[in-house]
N, C-alpha and C positions, 0 to 999 in steps of 0.2 A: 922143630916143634916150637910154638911160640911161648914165652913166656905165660902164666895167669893171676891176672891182677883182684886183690880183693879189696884193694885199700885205693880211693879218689880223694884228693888235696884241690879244693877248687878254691881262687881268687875270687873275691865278694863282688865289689863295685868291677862294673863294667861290664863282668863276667855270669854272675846270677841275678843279681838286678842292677837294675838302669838307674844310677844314681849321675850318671854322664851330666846332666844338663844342671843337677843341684852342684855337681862338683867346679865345674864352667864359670855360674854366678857366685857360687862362696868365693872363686879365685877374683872372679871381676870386681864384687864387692870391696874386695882387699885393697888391692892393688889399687882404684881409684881413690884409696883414702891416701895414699900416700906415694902414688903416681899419678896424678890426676892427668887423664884423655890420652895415658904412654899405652894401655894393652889392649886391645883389642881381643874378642873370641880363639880368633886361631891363634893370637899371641901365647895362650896360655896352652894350649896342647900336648906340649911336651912336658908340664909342671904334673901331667896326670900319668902315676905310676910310682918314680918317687916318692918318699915319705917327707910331708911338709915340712919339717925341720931340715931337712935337704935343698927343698927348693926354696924357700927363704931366707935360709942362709945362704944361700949362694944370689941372693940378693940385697942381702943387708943382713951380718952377721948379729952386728949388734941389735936389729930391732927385728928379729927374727921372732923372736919368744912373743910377743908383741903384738908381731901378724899372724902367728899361728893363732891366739886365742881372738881376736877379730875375726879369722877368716871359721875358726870353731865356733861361736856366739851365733854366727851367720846361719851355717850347715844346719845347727840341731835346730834353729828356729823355724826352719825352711824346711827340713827332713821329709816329713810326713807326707806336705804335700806335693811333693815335688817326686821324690821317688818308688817307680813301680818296680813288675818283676818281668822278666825278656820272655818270651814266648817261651812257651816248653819245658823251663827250669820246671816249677815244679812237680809236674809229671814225671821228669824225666827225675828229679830228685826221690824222690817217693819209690821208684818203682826201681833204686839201686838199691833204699833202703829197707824193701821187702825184700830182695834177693839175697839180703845179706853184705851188704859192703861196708866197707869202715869207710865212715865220712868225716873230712875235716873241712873247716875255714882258715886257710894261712893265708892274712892279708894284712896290709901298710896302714891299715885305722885302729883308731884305740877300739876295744874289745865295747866300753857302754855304747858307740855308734854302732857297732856290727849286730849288739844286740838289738837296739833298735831297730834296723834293716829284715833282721831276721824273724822277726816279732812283727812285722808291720808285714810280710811278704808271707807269713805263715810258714817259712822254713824254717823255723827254730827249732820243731820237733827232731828232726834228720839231723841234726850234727851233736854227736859226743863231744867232738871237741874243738875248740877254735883256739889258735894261736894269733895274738894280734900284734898293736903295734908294742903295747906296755908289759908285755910277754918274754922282750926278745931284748938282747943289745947290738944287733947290727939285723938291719929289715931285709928283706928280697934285693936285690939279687942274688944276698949271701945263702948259703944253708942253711943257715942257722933258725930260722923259722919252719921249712921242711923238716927238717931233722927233727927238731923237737915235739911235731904235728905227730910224724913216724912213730917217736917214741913214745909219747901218750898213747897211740891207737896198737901199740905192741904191734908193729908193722915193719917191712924191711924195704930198702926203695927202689929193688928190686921187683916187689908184688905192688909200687904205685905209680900211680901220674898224676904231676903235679897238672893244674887245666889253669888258663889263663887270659889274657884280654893284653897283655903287656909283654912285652920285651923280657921286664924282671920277674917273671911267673914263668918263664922258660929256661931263662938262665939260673934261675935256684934250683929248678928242680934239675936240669941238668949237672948244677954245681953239688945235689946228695943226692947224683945216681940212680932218678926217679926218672920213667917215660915223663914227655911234653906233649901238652893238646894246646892247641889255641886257639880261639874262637873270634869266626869272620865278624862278630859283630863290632871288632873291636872298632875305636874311634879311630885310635891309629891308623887302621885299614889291614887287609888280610894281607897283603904283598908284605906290611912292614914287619907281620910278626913270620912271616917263610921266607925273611931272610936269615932267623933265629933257627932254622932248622928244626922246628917242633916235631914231634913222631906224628902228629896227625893235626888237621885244620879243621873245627866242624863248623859247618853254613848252618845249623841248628843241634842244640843240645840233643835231642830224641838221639842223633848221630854216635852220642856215646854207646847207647846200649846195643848198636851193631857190631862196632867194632870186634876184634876177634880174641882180644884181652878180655874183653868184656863182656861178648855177649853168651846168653844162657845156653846150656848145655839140651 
């Protein structure tokens, strides 16, 4: 008999809307102030998933704090126009949040940008609760962001799946004991996240509400 899930933990950027191409230029912005012609597009691809204090640091520790508020100045200036929402999200969000599901946002941005995102994409109605980056003291891949999503929504991670667009949406929610989804639209590409071993890969959101966790009775 299969488990029954009532509680969805989805990753924001990448995953319910397309902030890919705003996240692309905040990094190239960056980087050209103080790499000038060193990264290129696919240079930065792996920088997406990490939380930027991770990836900056591990470029320049001292001038880390430095580029993160540069490559933030960028982002929020840029937000609006630059990011939509992926085919399907909200329908397919909407019609978990009739059925009754506990919804969260556990994601690597500070919580004012998600609100933005979420506000601007009209999903902000659907989520009780978001866990972000100024929430937590160790981000995705750790637990400690699912965990805490779980405990707000009085949830066990047993009745959830984390969903995600990244490597570290897989691996946390595997690391608090929660089903994995990952979704082909990632930029990384669907091969990179089923080498993570996710419970399930969906080629479009609608995909959630068939599932067998999930779908209606």
């Amino acid at each position: 008999m299969s488990k029954k899930i009532n509680t969805l933990l989805f990753d924001l950027d990448g995953t319910l809307i397309n902030t890919n191409e705003l996240i692309i230029s905040s990094f190239l912005h960056t980087l050209e102030q103080y790499y000038p012609t060193q990264y290129k597009r696919e240079d930065v691809l792996p920088f997406m998933g990490p939380s930027l204090k991770e990836t900056f640091e591990s470029l320049d520790a001292e001038k880390a704090e430095e580029m993160i508020k540069v490559y933030r100045e960028y982002n929020l200036a840029n937000h609006d126009s630059i990011v939509t929402i992926f085919d399907g999200v909200y329908e397919t969000v909407k019609e978990l949040k009739n059925r009754g599901f506990k919804l969260a946002i556990v994601t690597t941005k500070l919580s004012d940008v998600v609100a933005m995102g979420l506000k601007l994409t009209k999903l902000d109605e659907f989520f009780e609760v978001i866990v972000a980056m100024d929430h937590v003291k160790t981000p995705k891949p750790d637990p400690e962001p699912v965990l805490l999503a779980l405990k707000k929504l009085k949830a066990k991670p047993e009745e959830a799946i984390m969903i995600g667009d990244n490597h570290h949406d897989i691996l946390a929610g595997k690391n608090a004991g929660t089903m994995t989804a990952g979704v082909a639209w990632s930029l990384k590409g669907k091969q990179h996240l089923a080498e993570y071993k996710p419970d399930y890969i969906f080629d479009n959101m609608e995909e959630l509400l068939s599932i067998k966790e999930v779908k209606a009775e």
